[in-house]
N, C-alpha and C positions, 0 to 999 in steps of 0.2 A: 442428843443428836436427832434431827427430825429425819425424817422419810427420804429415800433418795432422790437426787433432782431437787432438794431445797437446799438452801444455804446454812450452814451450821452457824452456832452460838462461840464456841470454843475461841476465845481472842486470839489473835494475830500480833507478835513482838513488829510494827511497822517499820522500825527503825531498824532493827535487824536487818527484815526485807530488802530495804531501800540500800543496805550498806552493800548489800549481796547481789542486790539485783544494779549496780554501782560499777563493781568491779566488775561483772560478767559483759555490760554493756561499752564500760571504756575499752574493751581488745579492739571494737570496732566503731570507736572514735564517738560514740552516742554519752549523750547528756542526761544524768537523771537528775530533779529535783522533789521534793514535797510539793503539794501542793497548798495554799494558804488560804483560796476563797474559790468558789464554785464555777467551775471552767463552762460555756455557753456549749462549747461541743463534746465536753467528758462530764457532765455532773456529777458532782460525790465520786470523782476519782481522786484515790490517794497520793499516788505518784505518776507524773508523767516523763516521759523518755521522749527526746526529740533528737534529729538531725535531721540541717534541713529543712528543706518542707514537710519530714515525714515526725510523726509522734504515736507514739503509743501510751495508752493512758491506764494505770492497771487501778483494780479493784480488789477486796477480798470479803475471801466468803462469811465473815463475820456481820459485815453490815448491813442491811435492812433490805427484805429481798424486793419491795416493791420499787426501792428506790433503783436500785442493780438494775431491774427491767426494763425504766425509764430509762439508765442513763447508755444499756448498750442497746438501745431503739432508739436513741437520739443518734447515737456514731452511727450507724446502720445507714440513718437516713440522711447524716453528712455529708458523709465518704462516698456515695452514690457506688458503691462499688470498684471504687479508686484504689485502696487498701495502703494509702497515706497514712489515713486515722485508724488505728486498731483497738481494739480493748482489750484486756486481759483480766480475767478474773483468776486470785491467786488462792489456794487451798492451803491449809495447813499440813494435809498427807498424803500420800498417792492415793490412798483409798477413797480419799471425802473427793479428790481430784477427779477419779476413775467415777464416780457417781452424780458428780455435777457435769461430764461430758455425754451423759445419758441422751437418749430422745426427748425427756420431758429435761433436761436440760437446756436443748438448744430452744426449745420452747421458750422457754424463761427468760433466756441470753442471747438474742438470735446475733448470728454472727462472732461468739465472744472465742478467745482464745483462753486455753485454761494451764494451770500451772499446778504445783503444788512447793509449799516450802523444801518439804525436802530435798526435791530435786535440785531446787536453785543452790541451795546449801552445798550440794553434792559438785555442781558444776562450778560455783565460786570456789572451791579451793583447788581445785584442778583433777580433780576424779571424772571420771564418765558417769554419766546419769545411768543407773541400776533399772529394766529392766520393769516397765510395773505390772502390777499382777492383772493377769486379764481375767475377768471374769466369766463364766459361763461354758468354754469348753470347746471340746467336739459336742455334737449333736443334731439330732435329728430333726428336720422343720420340714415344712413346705412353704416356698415360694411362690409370690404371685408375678405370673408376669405383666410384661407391661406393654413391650413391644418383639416383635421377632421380624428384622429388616435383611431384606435380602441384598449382598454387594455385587454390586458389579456386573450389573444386568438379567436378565431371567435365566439367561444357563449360567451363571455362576453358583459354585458350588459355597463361595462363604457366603453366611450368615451373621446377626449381632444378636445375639439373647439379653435385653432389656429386662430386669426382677426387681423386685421390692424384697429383702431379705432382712432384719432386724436382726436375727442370729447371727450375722455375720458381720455385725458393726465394728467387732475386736478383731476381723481378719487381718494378716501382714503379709507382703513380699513375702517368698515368692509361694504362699498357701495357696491352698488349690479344694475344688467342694468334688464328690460323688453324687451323681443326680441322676436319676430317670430321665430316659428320654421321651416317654411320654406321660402329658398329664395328670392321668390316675391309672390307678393301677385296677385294670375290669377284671372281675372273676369270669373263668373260663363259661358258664353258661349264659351270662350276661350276653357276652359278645358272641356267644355261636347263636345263639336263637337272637334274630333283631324282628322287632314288632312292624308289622306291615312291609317288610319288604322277604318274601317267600324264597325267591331268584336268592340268591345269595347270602341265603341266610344262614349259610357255614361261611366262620371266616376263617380259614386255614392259613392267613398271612401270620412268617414268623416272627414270635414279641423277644426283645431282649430281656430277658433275666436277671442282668445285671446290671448296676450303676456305671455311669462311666465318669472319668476322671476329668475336668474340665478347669483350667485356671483363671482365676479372675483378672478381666482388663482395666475397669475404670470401677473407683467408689466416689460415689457423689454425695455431696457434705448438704444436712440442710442449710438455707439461709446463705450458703455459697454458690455462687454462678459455676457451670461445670468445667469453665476455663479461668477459676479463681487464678492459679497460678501463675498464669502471665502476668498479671499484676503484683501478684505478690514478693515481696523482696524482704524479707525479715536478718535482721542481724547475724551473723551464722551463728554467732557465741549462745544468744539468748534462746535461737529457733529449737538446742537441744534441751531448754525445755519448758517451751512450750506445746501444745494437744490442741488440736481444734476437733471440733462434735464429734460426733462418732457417726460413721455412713449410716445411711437410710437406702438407699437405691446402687444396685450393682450394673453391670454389664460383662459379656463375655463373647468371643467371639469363637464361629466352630465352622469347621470347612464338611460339608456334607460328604460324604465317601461313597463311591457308586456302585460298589458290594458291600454296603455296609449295610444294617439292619437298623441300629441306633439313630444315627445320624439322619436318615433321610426323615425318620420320623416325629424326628426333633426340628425339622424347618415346618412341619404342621403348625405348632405348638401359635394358638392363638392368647390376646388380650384378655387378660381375665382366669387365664387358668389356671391352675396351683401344679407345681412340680414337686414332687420329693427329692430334697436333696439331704447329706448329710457332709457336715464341715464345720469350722475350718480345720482342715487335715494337712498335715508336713510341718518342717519345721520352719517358721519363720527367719528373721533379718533384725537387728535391730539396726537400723541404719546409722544411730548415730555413731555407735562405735568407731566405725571408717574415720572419721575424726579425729578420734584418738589415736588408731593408727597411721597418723600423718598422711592417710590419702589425699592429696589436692587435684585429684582430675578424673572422673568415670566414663570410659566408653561402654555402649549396651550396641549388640549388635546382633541382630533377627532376621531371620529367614523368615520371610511369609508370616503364615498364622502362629511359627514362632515368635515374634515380636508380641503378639497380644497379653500372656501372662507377665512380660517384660514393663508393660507400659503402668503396672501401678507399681513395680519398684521405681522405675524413674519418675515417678510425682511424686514418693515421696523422695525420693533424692533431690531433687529441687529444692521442696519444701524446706529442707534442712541446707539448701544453700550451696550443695555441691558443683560445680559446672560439672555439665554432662553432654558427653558428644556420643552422637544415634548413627548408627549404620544398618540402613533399612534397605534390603533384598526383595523386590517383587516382582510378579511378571509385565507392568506395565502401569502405567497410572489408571487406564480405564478397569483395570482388573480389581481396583480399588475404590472406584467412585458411586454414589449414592445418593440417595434423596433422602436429608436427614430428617425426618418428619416430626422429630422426635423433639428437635431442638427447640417447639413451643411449649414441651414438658418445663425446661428450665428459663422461660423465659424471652427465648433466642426466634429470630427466624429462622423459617424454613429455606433450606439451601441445598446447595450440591457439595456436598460434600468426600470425603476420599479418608479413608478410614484408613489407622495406625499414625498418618500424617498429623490430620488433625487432632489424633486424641494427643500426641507426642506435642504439638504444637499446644495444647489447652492443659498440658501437663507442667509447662513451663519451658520447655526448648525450644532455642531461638531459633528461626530458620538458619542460620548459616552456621548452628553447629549439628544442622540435616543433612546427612549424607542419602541420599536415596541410587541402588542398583538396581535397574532395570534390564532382564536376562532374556528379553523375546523381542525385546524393542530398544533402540537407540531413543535414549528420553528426549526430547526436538522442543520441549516449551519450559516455563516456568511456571511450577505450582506451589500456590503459597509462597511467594518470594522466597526460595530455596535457592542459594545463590548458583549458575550455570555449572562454575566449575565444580558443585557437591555432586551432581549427576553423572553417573558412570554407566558405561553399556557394558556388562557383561558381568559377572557374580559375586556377591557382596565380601565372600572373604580376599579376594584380588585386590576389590578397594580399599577394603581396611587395611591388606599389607601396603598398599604402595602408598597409603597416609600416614601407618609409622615410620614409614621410610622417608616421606616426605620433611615430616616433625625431626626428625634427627635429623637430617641432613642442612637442615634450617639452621641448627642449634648447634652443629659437631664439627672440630675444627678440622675435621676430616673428609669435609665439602669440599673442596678442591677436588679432593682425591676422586671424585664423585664421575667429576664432567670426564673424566675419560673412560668410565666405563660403559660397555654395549653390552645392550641385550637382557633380558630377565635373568637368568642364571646368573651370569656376574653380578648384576643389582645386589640379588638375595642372596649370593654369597659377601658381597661387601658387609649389607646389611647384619647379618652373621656373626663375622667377626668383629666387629665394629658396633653393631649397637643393646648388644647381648647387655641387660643392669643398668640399660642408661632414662628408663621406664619406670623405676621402681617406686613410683610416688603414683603411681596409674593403678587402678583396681578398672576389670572388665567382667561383663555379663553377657552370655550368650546364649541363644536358644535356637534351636532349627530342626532341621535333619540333621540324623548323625554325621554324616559324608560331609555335611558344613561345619559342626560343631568341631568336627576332627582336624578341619583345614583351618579354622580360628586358634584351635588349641595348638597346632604347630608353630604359626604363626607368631603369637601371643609369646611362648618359649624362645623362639629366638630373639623377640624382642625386651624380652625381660618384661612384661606385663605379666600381674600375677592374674590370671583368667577364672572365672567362676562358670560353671557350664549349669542350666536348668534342663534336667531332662523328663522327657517323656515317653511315657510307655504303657502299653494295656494292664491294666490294673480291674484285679476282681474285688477286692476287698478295701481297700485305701487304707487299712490300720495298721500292717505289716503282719496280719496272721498267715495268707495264705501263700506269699513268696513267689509270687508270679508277676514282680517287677522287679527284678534285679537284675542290679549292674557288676559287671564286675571290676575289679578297686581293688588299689594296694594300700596297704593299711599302713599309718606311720612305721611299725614295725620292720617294714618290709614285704610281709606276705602276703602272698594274693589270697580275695575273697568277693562274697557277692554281699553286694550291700543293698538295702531294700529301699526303694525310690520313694515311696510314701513315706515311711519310715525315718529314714535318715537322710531324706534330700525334699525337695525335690531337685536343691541345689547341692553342688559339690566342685570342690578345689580340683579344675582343669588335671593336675596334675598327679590325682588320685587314680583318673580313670584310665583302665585296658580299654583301648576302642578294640573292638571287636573287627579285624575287616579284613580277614580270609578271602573273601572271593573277588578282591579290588587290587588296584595298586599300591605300592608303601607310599605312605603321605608325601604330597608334596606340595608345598603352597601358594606352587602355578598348577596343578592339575584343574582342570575344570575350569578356569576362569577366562572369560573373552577379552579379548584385546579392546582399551578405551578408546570411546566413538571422538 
């Protein structure tokens, strides 16, 4: 076997492949054949898969690597970024698979999609694809930044953290890194004696000591545009398994806090500097499982700078074909908008942009399954063709109840019964009784403040959606040694306990959690929410 990042010797059974990769693609009505003589826009592809206009043309790692580079630079520069023509290079085993989606992979392959036998095997007889081994770990790096852009005009308190991180190419939903909030880290005479400046040459400003927990928003693929996903549309059968490269460039987003120490220190943070961080830390997702558990429909619904750790599980949810509808809570659209500067990194014009929208938008979600709440302002325009009626004035868990309410009431032959009730309380008492299990093919993701997460998780319960909650909390350590992130949680058993957020979350089954909320009112799924503009 040669060095990783090259294509191994070990033969490939083709015929097998083809039978396997046969059956996986008829669920969703695609054509595979052989191929007999050397295709103008695949060369030296084995097997091409068509429906359509669209084809994909697979390769493996057995044959000739100079020829591989040729033929997926010919697709590359077909397809123009259309993502009609695909390519797929197929591996023998997770391992040779996991090593050809390297960095010096994408080099090789730019563009390619990668596979391995096993998996295909695994998914043609009807098993879930296993899980493949990630390499490398938790650990310690530093990051280079790249850009640190400020949203929403000069007193706005969010930020975007722009990094180049290679340790984190194996990160997943909904992982989260521990990072410094400044640069490097001065020893304490360094920075009390400064050279040429006498005046102030004690700096008694206080430094945070600790890492802080931060989640990742967007991972950018090389050789992929950073709104691949709009274009992309892959098979759903085949998509669990196929892997495209492994990230090179991250993003994250962080709201500056105005008693905070961290944070304000962290909007400094210039082009060029290295951060200490250590990750990937929590425990991932595999998304396709959802699959197997007959999920056919994901809502993710975010408060604020909630929404940011949300927005790289829902790209990959796409990716693997799920529909997915976004219920996004902010103060306004200007509280969101920006000059994307950044967008000639990949390619892109420089624009005004509006953050969480557009990453959701370059994620794969179509505008009209964008719900946007706006809680300071009656939203009066259309951004990003977001269709009129997705916009709501007043608090995003109101709108998401009165859209499952709306979605049953559509569907239940209990609509009649409907037009005669008044008032919210009747509503959500109909609601109630009436559409309690009638959800159960819906899986949900929420992230916010708690006061929101707890009015989702009510919600969610009466309507039979089984809800998954991402929480966050100050964390000293991110490993689960020092227990200063727990939540408290009943355990299958019954018993109440505190379960550690780094640890064993940072996700968890809505209905594990005690919300905590002594000094509030008992939930209720109209508190808080404004009446639609």
């Amino acid at each position: 076997m040669e060095n990783a990042g090259t294509v191994v010797k070990e033969k490939i059974d083709y015929s097998l492949c083809g039978d396997l990769l046969r059956t996986i693609l008829a669920k969703d009505g695609w054509t595979l054949r052989r191929v007999s003589q050397s295709l103008a826009f695949a060369p030296d592809a084995v097997l091409l898969a068509q429906k359509g206009g669209r084809r994909i043309a697979f390769f493996f790692s057995d044959q000739r690597a100079h020829k591989l580079t040729a033929a997926f630079r010919t697709i590359q520069r077909r397809d123009r970024g259309q993502f009609k023509l695909l390519g797929v290079l197929i591996a023998p085993t997770n391992d040779e698979m996991q090593r050809l989606r390297s960095a010096s992979g994408a080099r090789k392959f730019p563009r390619a999609f990668f596979a391995s036998l096993d998996e295909v095997r695994e998914v043609a007889v009807g098993c879930a694809p296993s899980v493949p081994e990630r390499s490398g770990g938790m650990m310690s790096f530093k990051a280079d930044t790249l850009a640190n852009i400020q949203i929403g005009g000069p007193q706005s308190p969010l930020y975007r953290l722009v990094f180049k991180a290679p340790e984190l190419q194996e990160i997943l939903p909904p992982q989260f890194v521990m990072m410094d909030t400044t640069p490097k880290r001065v020893p304490l005479g360094a920075r009390t004696i400064r050279r040429g400046n006498l005046r102030g040459a004690v700096d008694l400003s206080p430094r945070p000591l600790l890492k802080r927990p931060f989640g990742i928003c967007r991972a950018f693929l090389p050789h992929f545009a950073s709104d691949y996903a709009k274009r992309l549309s892959l098979p759903p059968a085949l998509a669990l398994v196929l892997h495209p490269p492994v990230a090179d460039y991250f993003d994250m987003l962080y709201k500056v806090l105005p008693d905070g120490i961290g944070t304000p220190l962290m909007a400094k943070l210039k082009r060029g500097q290295k951060i200490d961080m250590v990750g990937p830390l929590g425990r991932p997702i595999d998304v396709r499982r959802l699959r197997a558990e007959g999920v056919e429909d994901v809502h993710v619904i975010g408060g604020g700078v909630g929404m940011a750790p949300l927005i790289l599980l829902v790209e990959a949810l796409r990716y693997y074909g799920f529909p997915v509808k976004v219920f996004l809570g902010i103060a306004g659209f200007e509280s969101i908008r920006y000059r994307d500067e950044l967008g000639a990194t990949f390619g892109e014009k420089v624009r005004s942009a509006y953050v969480y929208i557009d990453d959701l938008l370059a994620a794969g979600v179509r505008p009209y399954d964008l719900y946007v709440s706006c809680d300071s302002e009656a939203p009066s325009r259309i951004v990003r063709g977001i269709p009129k009626e997705n916009l709501f004035h007043g608090l995003v868990p109101e709108q998401y109840r009165r859209f499952l309410l709306t979605c049953h009431l559509e569907q239940s032959e209990g609509a009649r019964s409907f037009a005669g009730l008044r008032g919210t309380t009747e509503i959500l008492r109909f609601a109630q009784n009436d559409t309690a299990g009638k959800h159960g093919s819906i899986v949900a993701f929420t992230c916010g403040p708690n006061r929101m997460m707890e009015l989702v998780a009510e919600i969610a319960r009466q309507a039979g959606v089984h809800l998954h909650v991402l929480l966050e909390k100050r964390m000293a350590c991110g490993i689960g040694v020092c227990f200063s992130c727990v939540q408290k949680v009943r355990r299958p058993n019954g018993t109440e306990d505190y379960a550690r957020i780094c640890a064993e979350g940072p996700l968890f089954d809505a209905k594990d959690i005690l919300w905590k909320n002594d000094d509030s009112k008992p939930t209720s799924a109209n508190s808080c929410c404004a009446p639609r503009c």
